[in-house]
C-alpha positions in Angstrom: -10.6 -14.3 23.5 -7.9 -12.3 22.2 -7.8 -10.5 18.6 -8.6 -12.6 16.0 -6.4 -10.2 12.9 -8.7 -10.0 9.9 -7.4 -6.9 8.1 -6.9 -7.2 4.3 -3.6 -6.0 2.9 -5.2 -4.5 -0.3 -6.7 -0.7 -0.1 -8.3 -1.9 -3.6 -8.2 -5.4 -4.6 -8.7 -6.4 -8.4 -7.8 -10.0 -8.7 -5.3 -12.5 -7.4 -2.0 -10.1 -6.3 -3.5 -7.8 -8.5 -4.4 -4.3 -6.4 -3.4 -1.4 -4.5 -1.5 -2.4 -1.3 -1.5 -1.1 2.4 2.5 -1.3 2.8 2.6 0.3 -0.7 0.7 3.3 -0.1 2.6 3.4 3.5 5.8 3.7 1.1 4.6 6.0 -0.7 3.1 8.5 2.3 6.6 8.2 3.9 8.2 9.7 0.9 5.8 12.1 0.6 6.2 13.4 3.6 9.6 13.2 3.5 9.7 15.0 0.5 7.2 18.0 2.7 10.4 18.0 5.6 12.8 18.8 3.3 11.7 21.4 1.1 10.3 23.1 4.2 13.8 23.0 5.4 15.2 23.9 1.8 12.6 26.9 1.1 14.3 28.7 4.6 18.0 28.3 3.2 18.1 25.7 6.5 20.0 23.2 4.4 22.1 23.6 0.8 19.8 21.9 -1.2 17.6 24.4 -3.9 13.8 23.7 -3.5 13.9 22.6 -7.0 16.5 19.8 -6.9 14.5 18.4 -3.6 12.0 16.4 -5.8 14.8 15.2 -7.7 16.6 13.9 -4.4 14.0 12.5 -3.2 12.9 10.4 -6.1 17.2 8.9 -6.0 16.7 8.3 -2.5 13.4 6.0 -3.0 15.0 4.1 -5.3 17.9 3.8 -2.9 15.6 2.6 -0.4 13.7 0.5 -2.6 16.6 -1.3 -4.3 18.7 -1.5 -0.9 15.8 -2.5 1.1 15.3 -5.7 -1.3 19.2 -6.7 -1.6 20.0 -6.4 1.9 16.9 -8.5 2.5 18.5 -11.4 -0.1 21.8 -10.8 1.6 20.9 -10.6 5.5 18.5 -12.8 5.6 17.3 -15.3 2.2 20.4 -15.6 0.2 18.8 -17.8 -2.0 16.6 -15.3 -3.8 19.5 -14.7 -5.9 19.1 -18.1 -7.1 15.2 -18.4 -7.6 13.8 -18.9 -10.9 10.2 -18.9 -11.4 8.0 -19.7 -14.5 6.2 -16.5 -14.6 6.6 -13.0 -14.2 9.0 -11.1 -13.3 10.7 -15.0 -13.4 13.7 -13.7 -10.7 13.3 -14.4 -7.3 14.9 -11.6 -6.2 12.6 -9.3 -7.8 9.4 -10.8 -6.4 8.9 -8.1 -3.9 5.0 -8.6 -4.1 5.9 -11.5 -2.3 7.3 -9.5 0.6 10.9 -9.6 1.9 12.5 -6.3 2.9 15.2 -5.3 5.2 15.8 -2.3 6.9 18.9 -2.4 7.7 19.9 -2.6 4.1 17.8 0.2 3.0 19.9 2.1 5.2 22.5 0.9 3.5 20.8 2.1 0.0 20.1 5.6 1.3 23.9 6.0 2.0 24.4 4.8 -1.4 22.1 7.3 -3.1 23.1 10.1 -1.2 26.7 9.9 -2.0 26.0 9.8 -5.4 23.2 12.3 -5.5 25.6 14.3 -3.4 28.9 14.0 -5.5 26.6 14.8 -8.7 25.7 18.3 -7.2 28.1 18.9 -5.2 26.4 18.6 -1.8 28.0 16.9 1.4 26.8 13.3 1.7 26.8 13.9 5.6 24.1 16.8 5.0 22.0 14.4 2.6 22.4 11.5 5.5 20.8 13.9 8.0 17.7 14.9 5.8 16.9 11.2 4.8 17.3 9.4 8.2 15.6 12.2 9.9 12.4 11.5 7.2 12.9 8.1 7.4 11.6 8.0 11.0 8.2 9.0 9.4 8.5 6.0 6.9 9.0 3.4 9.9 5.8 4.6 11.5 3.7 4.2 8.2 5.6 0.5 7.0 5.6 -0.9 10.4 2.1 -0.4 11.0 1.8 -1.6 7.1 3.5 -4.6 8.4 1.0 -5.0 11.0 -2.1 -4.8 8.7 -0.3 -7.7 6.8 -0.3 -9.8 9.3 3.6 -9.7 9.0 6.4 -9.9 10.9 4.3 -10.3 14.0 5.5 -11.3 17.4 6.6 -14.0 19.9 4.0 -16.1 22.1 3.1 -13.7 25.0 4.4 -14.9 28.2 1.0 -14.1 30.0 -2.5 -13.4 29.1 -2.8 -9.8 28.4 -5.9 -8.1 26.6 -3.3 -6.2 23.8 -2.7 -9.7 22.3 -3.0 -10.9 18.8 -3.7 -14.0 16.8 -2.3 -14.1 13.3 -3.6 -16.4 10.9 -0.5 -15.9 9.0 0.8 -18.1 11.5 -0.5 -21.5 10.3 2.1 -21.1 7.2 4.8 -21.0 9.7 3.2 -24.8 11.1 3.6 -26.3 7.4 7.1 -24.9 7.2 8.3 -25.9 10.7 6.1 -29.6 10.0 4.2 -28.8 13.3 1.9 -31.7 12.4 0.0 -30.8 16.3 -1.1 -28.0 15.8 -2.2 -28.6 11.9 -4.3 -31.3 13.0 -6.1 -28.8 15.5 -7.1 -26.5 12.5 -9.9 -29.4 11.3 -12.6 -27.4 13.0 -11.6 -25.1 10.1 -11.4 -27.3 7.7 -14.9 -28.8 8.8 -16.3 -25.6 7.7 -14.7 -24.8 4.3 -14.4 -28.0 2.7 -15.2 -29.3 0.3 -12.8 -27.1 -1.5 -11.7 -27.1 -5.0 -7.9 -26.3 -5.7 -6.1 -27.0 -8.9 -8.8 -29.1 -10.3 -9.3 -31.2 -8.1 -12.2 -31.4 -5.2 -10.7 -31.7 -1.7 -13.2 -33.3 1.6 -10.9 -34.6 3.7 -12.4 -36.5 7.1 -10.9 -36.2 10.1 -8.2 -39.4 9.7 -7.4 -38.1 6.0 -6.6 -34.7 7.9 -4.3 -36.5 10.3 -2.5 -38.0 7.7 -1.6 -35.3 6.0 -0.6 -33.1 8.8 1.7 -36.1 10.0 3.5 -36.7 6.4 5.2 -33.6 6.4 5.7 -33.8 3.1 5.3 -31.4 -0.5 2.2 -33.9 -1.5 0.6 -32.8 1.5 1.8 -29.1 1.6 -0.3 -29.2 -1.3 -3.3 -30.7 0.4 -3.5 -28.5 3.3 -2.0 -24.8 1.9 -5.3 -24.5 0.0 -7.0 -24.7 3.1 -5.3 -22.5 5.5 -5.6 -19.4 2.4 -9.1 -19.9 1.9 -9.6 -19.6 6.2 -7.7 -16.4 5.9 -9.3 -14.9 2.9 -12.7 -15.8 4.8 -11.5 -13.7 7.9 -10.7 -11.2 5.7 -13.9 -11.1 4.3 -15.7 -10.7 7.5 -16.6 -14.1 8.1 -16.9 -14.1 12.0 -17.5 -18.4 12.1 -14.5 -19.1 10.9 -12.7 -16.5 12.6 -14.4 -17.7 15.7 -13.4 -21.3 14.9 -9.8 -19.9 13.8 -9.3 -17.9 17.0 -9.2 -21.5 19.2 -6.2 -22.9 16.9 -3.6 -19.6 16.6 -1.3 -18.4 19.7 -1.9 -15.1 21.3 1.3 -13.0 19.8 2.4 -9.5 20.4 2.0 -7.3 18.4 5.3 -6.4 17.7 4.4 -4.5 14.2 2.9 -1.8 16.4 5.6 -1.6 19.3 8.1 -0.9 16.4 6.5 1.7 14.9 6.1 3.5 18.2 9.7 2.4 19.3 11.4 3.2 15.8 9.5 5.4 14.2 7.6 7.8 16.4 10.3 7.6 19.6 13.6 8.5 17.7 11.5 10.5 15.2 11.2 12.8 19.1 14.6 12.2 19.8 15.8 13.8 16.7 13.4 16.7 16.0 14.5 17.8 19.8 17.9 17.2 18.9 17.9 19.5 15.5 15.6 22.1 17.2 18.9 24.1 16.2 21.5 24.0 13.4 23.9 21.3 13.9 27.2 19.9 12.6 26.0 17.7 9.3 26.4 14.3 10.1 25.8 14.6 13.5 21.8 14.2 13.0 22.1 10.8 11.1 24.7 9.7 13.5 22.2 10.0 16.5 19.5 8.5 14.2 21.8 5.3 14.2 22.3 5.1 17.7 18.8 5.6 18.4 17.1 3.8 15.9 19.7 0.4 16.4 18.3 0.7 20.2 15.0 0.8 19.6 15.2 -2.2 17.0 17.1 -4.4 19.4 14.3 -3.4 22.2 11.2 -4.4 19.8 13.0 -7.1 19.3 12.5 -8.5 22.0 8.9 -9.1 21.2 9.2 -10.1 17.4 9.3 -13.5 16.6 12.4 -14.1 14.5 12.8 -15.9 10.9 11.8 -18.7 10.8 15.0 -20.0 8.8 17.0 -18.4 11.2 15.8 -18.1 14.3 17.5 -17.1 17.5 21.2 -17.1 16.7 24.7 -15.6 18.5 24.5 -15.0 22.8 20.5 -15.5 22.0 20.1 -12.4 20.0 18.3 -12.5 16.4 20.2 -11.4 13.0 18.2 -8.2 13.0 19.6 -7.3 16.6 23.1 -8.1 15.7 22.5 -5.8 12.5 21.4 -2.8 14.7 24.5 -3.6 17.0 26.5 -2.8 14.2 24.2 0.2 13.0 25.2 2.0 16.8 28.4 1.3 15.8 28.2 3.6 12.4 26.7 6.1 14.6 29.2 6.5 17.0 31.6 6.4 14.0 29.4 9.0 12.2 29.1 11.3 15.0 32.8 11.4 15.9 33.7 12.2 12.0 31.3 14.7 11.8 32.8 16.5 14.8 36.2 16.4 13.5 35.2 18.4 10.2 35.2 22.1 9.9 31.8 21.8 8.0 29.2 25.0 8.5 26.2 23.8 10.8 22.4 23.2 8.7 19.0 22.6 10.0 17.3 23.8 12.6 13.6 23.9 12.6 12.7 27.6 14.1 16.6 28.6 14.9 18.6 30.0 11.9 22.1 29.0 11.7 
């Protein structure tokens, strides 16, 4: 049987969403390490920036990604986060990033943001500052996509034949209640034989087999509210190394790829190798982030491929999914990029072991 996923996405756990996260920490190792690149780069005279300024650029491109990364998530993909009202804090839908929902594509978009004003406030190119941070970010894909895997997010399509890489995502059974896939809820009472009776809001929940039915067939918020209890507890038991209901869970889930992991490799590791070679030696500025654009929009449409799409999206234009059709336009701004930066008279930077 394939992979049953039973990571936990807290590092330390306190209570309910209370703890230290996975994908944070894999935030905040990205921008550490993007932070190392640069002043290595800055302490040689290889770019313009002064080693002191480099903490201070970093710190306005995090919040560039941070902020761009959550807007262009609302905006490309749930615009109805700007819209959500909750009764607890932080109340605005749009600032409930503990729930998850973040683009890359728009913290692209963020970066560019920061870096032009960063760059216009010290007088620095904006096509220099692009090169730095897309050249880093390639380091922060590798850490958040892996991040993403130990989730249990964003995971892939059904695989089209048995292969031993598979994994199942408990995860997955959310996307049943939201599609009303009243089948293959009603296969999960194996589960359910093993956790009830359960206590949720109160109230004391031992549902037999025909109750089960029922509620897996009414498709409705009244039993949302029945069966989500359920499915949290099953995970939270997998989680916590409980290898009975994993075992019993492992018969219900499809075997998915793992998509999280082909990403990292595909847009993190790969063009992170595409660009180091290519700025082995000084180059026009611009030039660098315009290749990372063309690379990295080829690698996202390949991996792709093997994620499943939103949910509330799904597969849309000629078969492709909103995140491919965002990376068709992110080539695009290379090609742009890389013909602009060619055009300007600008003094070539970088370079890891050949001075300009």
């Amino acid at each position: 049987m394939n992979y049953v996923h039973n990571l936990d996405p807290f590092f330390i756990h306190f209570t309910g969403d209370i703890g230290i996260r996975w994908y944070g920490l894999a935030y905040l190792t990205g921008f550490f390490l993007g932070y190392a690149l640069i002043l290595f780069l800055a302490k040689r005279k290889r770019i313009n920036i002064p080693p002191e300024k480099v903490g201070d650029f970093v710190t306005a491109i995090a919040i560039g990604t941070m902020v761009g990364g959550r807007i262009g998530y609302a905006l490309f993909y749930k615009p109805s986060l700007f819209f959500e009202w909750g009764d607890s804090f932080p109340f605005w839908g749009l600032l409930e990033v503990h729930k998850g929902g973040m683009a890359s594509h728009g913290g692209i978009l963020g970066i560019m943001v920061a870096a032009w004003w960063w760059g216009r406030k010290h007088k620095i190119s904006m096509l220099e500052l692009t090169d730095l941070t897309t050249t880093s970010a390639s380091v922060g894909f590798i850490f958040g996509r892996v991040a993403n895997f130990i989730n249990g997010e964003l995971y892939g399509r059904v695989v089209t034949r048995a292969n031993d890489w598979a994994v199942k995502f408990p995860n997955e059974m959310y996307l049943w209640l939201e599609k009303g896939m009243s089948d293959k809820i009603t296969k999960l009472y194996p589960v359910v034989e093993k956790l009830k009776p359960l206590k949720s809001g109160g109230i004391e929940l031992n549902p037999s087999l025909s109750d089960w039915t029922m509620w897996a067939e009414r498709n409705s918020q009244y039993a949302y509210n029945k069966i989500q209890p359920f499915m949290s507890q099953a995970i939270e038991k997998v989680q916590q190394g409980d290898e009975t209901i994993r075992a019993a869970l492992g018969q219900a889930l499809s075997a998915r790829y793992p998509s999280q992991l082909y990403q990292a490799f595909l847009e993190g590791f790969l063009v992170l190798v595409v660009i180091v070679i290519f700025w082995r030696k000084p180059r026009q500025a611009g030039m660098v982030s315009g290749l990372w654009g063309i690379s990295y929009g080829l690698a996202r449409i390949l991996g792709e491929k093997y994620r499943l799409p939103d949910s509330h999206l799904g597969f849309q234009a000629l078969g492709f999914t909103r995140g491919q059709w965002l990376s068709f336009g992110l080539i695009a701004m290379g090609v742009a990029y890389m013909y602009f930066s060619s055009r300007q008279n600008n003094k070539k930077i970088g370079g890891w072991f050949i001075k300009a």
